[in-house]
C-alpha positions as CSV (number, residue, x, y, z in Angstrom):
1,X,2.5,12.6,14.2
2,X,0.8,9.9,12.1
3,X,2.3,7.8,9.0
4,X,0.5,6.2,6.7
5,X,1.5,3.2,4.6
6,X,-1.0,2.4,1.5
7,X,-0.5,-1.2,-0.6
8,X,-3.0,-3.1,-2.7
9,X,-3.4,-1.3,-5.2
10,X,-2.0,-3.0,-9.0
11,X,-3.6,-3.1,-12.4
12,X,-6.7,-5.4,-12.6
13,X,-9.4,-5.8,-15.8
14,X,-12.6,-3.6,-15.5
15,X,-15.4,-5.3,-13.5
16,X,-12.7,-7.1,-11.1
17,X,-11.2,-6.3,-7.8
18,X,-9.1,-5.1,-5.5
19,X,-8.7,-4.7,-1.8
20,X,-6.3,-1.6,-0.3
21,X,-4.9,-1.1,2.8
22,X,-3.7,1.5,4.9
23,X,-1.3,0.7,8.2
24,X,-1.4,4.0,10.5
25,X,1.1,4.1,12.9
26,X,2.2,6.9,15.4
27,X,-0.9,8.8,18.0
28,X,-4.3,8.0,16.6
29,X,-5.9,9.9,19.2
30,X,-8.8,12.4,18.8
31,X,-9.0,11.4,14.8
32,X,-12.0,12.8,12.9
33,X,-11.9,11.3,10.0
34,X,-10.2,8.3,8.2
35,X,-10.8,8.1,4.5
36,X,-9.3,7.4,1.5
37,X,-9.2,9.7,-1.9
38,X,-8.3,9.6,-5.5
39,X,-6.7,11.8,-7.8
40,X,-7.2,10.5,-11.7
41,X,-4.4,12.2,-14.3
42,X,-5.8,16.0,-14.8
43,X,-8.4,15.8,-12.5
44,X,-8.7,17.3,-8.7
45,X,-7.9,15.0,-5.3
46,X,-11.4,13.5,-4.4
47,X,-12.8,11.5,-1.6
48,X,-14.1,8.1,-2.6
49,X,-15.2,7.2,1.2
50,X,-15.0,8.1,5.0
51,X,-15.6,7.2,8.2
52,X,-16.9,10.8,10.0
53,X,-16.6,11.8,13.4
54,X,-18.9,9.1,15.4
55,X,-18.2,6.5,12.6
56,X,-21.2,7.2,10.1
57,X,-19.4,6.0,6.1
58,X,-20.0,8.2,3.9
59,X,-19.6,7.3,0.1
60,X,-18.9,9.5,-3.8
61,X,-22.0,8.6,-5.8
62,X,-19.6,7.3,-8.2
63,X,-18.7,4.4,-6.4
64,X,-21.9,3.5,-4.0
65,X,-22.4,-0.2,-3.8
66,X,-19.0,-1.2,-5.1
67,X,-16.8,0.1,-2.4
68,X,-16.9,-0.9,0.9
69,X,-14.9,0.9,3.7
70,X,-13.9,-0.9,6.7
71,X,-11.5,-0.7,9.5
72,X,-9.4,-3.1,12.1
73,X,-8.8,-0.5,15.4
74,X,-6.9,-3.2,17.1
75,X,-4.4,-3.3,13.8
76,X,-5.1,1.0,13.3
77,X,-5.7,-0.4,9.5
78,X,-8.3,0.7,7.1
79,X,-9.5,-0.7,4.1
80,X,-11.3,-0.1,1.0
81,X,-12.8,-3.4,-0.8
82,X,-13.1,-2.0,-4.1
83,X,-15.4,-4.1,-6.3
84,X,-17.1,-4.0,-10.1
85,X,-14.0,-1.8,-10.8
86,X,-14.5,0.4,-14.4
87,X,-11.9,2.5,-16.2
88,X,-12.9,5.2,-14.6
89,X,-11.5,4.0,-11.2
90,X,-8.1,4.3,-12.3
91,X,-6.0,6.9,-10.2
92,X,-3.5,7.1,-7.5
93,X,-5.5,6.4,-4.3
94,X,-4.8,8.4,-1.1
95,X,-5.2,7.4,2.5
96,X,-5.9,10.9,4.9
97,X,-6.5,11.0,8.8
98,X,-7.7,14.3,9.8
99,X,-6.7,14.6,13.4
100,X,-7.1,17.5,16.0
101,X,-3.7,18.0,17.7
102,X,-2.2,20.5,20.4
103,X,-1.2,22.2,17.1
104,X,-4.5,22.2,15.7
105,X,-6.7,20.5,13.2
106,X,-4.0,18.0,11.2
107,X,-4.0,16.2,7.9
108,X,-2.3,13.3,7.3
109,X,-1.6,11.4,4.1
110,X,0.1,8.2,2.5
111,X,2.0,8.4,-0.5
112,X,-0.5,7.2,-2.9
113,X,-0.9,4.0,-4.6
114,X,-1.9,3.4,-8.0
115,X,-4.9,2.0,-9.3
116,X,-5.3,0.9,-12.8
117,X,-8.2,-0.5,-14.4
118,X,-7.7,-2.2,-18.1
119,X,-8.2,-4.4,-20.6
């Protein structure tokens, strides 16, 4: 069993930032994937980035060379440096681990934290 605890998130003026972070605790062995996702108001879950199997970063067009994914193993924390921030980041931001158990393939995910970006 893993938990997931997200903070960081907050409102902030478009083309500032903001740094999230996600504490994992519990078994983090044989993880897949560690990413985080959004979910805007009346729109689907997405994923905003990822670190794959083998640790390739993988990034939604949407947010290329603003975001920045990164992770502390020794802490089991990852983080999302989110910079250049628009309107159109605001949503409730999701950290997942996708993790391959004795029960099978498992996802895990925080509680959300909300992101809002105003004026």
């Amino acid at each position: 069993q893993v938990q997931l605890v997200e903070s960081g998130g907050g409102l902030v003026q478009p083309g500032g930032s903001l740094s999230l972070s996600c504490a994992a605790s519990g078994s983090m062995f044989s993880v897949n994937t560690m990413a985080w996702y959004r979910q805007a108001p009346g729109k689907e879950r997405e994923v905003v980035a990822a670190f794959t199997w083998g640790g390739r970063v993988i990034y939604a067009e949407s947010v290329k060379g603003r975001f920045t994914l990164s992770r502390d193993n020794a802490k089991n924390t990852l983080y999302l440096q989110m910079n250049s921030l628009k309107p159109e980041d605001t949503a409730v931001y999701y950290c997942n681990i996708n993790q391959t158990t004795y029960r099978g393939v498992m996802d895990y995910w925080g509680l959300g934290i909300t992101v809002t970006v105003s004026s």
